[in-house]
C-alpha positions as CSV (number, residue, x, y, z in Angstrom):
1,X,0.0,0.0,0.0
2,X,1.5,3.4,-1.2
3,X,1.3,6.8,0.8
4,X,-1.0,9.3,-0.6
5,X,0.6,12.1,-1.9
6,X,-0.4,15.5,-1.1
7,X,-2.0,16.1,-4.5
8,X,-4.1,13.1,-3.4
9,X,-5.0,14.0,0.3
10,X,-6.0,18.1,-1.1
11,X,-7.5,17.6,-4.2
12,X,-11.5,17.8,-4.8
13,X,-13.3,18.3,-7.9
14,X,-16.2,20.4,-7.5
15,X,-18.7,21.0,-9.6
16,X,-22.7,22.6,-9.6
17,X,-23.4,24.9,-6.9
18,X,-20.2,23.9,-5.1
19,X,-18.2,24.4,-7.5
20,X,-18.9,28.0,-8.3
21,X,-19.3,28.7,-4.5
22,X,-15.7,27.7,-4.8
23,X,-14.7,30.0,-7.8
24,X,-16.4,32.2,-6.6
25,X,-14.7,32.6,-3.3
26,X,-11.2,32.3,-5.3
27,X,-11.4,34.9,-8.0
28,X,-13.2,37.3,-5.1
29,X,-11.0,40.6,-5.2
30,X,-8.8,39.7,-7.7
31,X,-9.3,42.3,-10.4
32,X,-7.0,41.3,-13.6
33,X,-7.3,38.4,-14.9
34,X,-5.2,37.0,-18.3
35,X,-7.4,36.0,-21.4
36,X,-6.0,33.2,-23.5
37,X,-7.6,32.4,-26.7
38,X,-6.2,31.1,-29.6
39,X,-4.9,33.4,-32.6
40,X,-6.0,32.6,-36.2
41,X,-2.2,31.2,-36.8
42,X,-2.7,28.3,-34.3
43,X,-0.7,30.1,-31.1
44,X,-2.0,31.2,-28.1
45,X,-2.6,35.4,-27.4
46,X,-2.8,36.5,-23.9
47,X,-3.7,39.5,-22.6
48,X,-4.9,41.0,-19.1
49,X,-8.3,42.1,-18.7
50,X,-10.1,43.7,-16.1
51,X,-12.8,41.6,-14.2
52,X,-16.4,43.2,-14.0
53,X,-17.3,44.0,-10.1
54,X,-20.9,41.4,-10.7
55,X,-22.2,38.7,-8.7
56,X,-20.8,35.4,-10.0
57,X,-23.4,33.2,-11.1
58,X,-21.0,30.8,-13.1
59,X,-20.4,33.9,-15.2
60,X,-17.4,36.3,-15.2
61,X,-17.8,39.7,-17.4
62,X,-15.0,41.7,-19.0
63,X,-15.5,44.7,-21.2
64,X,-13.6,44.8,-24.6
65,X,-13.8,47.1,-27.5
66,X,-16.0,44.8,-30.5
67,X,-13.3,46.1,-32.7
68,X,-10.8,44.2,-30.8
69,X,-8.7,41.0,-32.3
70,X,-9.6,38.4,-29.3
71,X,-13.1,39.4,-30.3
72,X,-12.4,37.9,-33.8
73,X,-10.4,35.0,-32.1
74,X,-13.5,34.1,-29.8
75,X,-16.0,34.1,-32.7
76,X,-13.5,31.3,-34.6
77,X,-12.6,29.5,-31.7
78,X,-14.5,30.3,-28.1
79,X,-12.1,28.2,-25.7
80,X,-10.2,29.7,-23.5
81,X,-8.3,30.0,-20.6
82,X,-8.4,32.4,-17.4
83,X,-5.4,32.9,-14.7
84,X,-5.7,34.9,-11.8
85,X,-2.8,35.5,-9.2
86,X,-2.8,37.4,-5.8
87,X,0.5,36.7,-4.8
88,X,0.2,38.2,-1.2
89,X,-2.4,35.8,-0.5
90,X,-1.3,32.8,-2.1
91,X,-4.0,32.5,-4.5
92,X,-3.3,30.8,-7.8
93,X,-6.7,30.1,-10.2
94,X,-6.9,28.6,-13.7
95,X,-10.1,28.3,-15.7
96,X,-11.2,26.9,-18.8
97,X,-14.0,27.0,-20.4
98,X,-15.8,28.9,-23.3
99,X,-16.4,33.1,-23.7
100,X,-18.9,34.3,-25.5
101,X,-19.7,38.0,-26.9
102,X,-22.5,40.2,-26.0
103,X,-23.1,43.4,-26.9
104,X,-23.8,45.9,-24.4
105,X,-27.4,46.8,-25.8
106,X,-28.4,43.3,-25.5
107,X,-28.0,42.6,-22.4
108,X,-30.3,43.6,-20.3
């Protein structure tokens, strides 16, 4: 019989209501967040973006201009990947999962 390793003894997949409980308390107060999508020639473009103060419901909001290149990578490709970092806390958070775009006037 092996030991367990700390990965093992720590780790919990969450999902549901938990699970965004759990985001939720994460991301809380982080404010910059990196978007990575992929480009149109295959690599990967990041770029920081500024998390919208709203209640997460298993959403996060940014604002970007419509005009804006990761707005034509999202509508190819809507994967993508979030990192947030607060060092002095000792908070480390990726997500994945898939953006999409609204516009401003249709969301109510």
């Amino acid at each position: 019989m092996s030991e367990k390793t700390d990965r093992e003894t720590t780790y919990e997949e969450l999902s549901g209501e938990a699970g965004k409980a759990k985001v939720s308390e994460l991301v809380k107060g982080i404010r910059i967040a990196m978007l990575t999508t992929l480009a149109r020639d295959g690599s990967v473009s990041s770029r920081p973006m500024a998390v919208q103060d709203e209640p997460f419901d298993g959403n996060l909001w940014f604002l970007t201009r419509v005009s804006s290149e990761k707005v034509d990578e999202l509508e190819e490709n809507s994967r993508v990947t979030l990192t947030f970092a607060e060092p002095k806390d000792a908070r480390f958070i990726t997500l994945k999962g898939s953006a999409s775009i609204r516009d401003r006037k249709s969301v109510v």
